[in-house]
C-alpha positions, 0 to 999 in steps of 0.5 A: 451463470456461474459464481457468487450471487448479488445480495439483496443489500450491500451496506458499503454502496451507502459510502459511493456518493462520496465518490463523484468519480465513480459515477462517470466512470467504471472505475476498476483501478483502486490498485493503483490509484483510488477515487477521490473522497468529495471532501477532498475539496473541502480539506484543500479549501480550508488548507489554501484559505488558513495559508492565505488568512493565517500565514504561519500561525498556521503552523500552530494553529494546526498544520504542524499537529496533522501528520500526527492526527493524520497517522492516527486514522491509520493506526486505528486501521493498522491496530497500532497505537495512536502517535505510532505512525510517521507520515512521509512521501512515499513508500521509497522514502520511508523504507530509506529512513528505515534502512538508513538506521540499520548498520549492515555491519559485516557478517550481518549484512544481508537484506532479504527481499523477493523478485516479486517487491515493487521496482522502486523499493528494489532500486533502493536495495540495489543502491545499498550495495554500494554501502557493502549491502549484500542483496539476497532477492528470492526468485518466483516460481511458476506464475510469478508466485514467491513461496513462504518457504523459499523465503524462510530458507533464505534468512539466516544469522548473515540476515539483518533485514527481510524485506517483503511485499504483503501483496505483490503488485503484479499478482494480487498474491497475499504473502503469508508474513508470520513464518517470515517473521517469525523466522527473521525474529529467531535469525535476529533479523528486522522486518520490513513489510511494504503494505501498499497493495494490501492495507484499505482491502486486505486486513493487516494487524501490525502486531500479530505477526510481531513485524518490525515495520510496515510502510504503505502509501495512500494512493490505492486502497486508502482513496488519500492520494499521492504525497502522504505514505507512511511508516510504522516501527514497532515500540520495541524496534523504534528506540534502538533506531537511529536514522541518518536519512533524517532531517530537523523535523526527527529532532526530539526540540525541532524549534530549538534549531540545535546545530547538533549532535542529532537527539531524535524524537521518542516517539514516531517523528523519530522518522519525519525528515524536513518540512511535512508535506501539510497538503497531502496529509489534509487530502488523505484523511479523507479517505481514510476516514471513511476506510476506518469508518467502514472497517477493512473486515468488511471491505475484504468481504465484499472484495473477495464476493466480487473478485470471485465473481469475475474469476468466474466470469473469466473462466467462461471466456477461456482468460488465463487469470494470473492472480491467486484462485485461493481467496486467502491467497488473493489480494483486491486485485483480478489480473488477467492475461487476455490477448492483446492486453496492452491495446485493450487497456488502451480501448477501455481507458479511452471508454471511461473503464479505469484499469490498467495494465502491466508487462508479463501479467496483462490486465489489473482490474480491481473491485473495492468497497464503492463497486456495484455488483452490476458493474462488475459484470458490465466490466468484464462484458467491456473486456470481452468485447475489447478482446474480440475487436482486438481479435482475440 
């Protein structure tokens, strides 16, 4: 059979009995949701019972120290500095903190994006248009590709954001960020990075392409969950940022309940908000843990050998695959336009195969370090079947 062969040892199946999940399931869906770490329980047990023996000395006895130590996992993973990550709810979030600092002031008073970005963030956008936001979204082309170069001609001195997706969603497409980057710093434009689909299996160093800030979720690649997404702002663009999406945990002195003018934190609470979400921060560093632990180099290795290998296996069965062919061009994600794809996620979900599917793309399947080579043949043989009961 065509495509890449099995090795003989795959150090990063040592990690997989930390999963319980994927031994009762083929789980191919870490793009959009990753399995569960077993220490989860064990973090949330030890949450619950610190709430209900401790009470709120469990604010200074650790709780109030987590979202910093939290992000600090991720800054290993990032290349950034520790105490430079600030944790929030979601993405959506942390881009509206991010963008409430910026001015949008006419005649710079563009933000850049691309038709490809997730809808959420692109409903953001659309809301800024009511602050006098000019919203520039840059089409695809064929197969739903964004290019470089059609971003880069978008940007110029009206420009006061470009913000971009690392890897689309829909396509797995990698989006090469440093002529984007560097084209916004020469505009004087800031850079916004939506790192979901990317950071946990495609590596990302925060400082190589000088990108002013990044923001990313825990719940795909990570294995953390849903409830802590976090941002990243460079130290050059951060104290020149004055967020008005802020609340009284962004206070420099929180504890001093100061009634105002704001004076924001030097450092990454500058862009907390409220109360953290203390749970979700102790279920994510689970995962992260283990992703730091195993190092991103290597999960992109692995994820690159078995997408390859499913890419072929399509091609043997006549699908049209939709994510890039290119492994620097492809995220972790394989998408494949088979017949009838909506009833076939459907069949397969209802077998225990986690995937999902999207409108216009079909299939999502996704491979990540935890993934067995044998399964991988076993998912696409599931495909296949799926689509001949379905008559394709």
């Amino acid at each position: 059979m065509s495509g890449s062969t099995p090795v003989a040892h795959d150090p990063l199946l040592e990690w997989r009995s930390e999963f319980p999940t994927v031994e009762a399931t083929l789980h191919f869906a870490s793009h959009t949701l990753g399995a569960m770490p077993r220490g989860v329980e064990e973090a949330l047990r030890q949450y619950a019972h610190a709430w209900k023996s401790r009470g709120l000395r469990a604010w200074e006895e650790g709780w109030f120290g987590l979202p910093t130590e939290t992000g600090n996992v991720l800054a290993g993973i990032l290349g950034a500095a520790p105490g430079t990550i600030s944790m929030c709810e979601n993405v959506t979030s942390a881009e509206a903190v991010f963008l409430s600092a910026v001015d949008f002031a006419p005649p710079r008073n563009r933000l850049v994006c691309t038709a490809e970005d997730f809808p959420s963030v692109l409903y953001l956008y659309e809301g800024l248009a009511r602050r006098g936001v000019e919203v520039v979204r840059v089409p695809a082309r064929e197969g739903r590709r964004i290019h470089e170069a059609d971003v880069v001609d978008a940007i110029d001195e009206r420009t006061a954001v470009v913000a971009v997706s690392h890897v689309m969603f829909r396509t797995a497409q990698v989006l090469d960020l440093a002529p984007i980057a560097a084209r916004a710093r020469a505009a004087g434009a800031l850079t916004l990075v939506d790192a979901y689909q990317s950071v946990g299996t495609v590596p990302l160093d925060v400082r190589a392409p000088a990108l002013d800030a990044v923001a990313g979720g825990s719940v795909k690649w990570l294995c953390g969950g849903p409830g802590a997404a976090w941002l990243y702002v460079s130290p050059e663009a951060r104290g020149r940022l004055r967020p008005a999406f802020t609340g009284w945990m962004a206070h420099e002195r929180p504890f001093d309940f100061d009634e105002g003018p704001m004076r924001w934190h030097e450092g990454a609470r500058r862009f907390w908000t409220g109360t953290p979400a203390v749970v979700a921060h102790a279920a994510a560093r689970c995962g992260w843990e283990i992703v730091a632990r195993i190092g991103v180099p290597a999960i992109r290795a692995k994820s690159l050998r078995q997408t390859a290998r499913m890419l072929a296996l399509a091609d043997e069965r006549g699908w049209r695959v939709v994510s890039p062919r290119a492994d620097a061009a492809r995220g972790g994600t394989v998408v494949l336009d088979v017949p009838h794809a909506a009833a076939v996620c459907a069949d397969l979900l209802a077998d225990d195969v986690l995937l999902d599917h999207r409108p216009g793309v079909g299939l999502r399947l996704a491979p990540h370090f935890y993934t067995r080579d044998d399964e991988v043949e076993v998912v696409m043989r599931k495909v296949h079947d799926a689509v001949r009961r379905h008559g394709g």
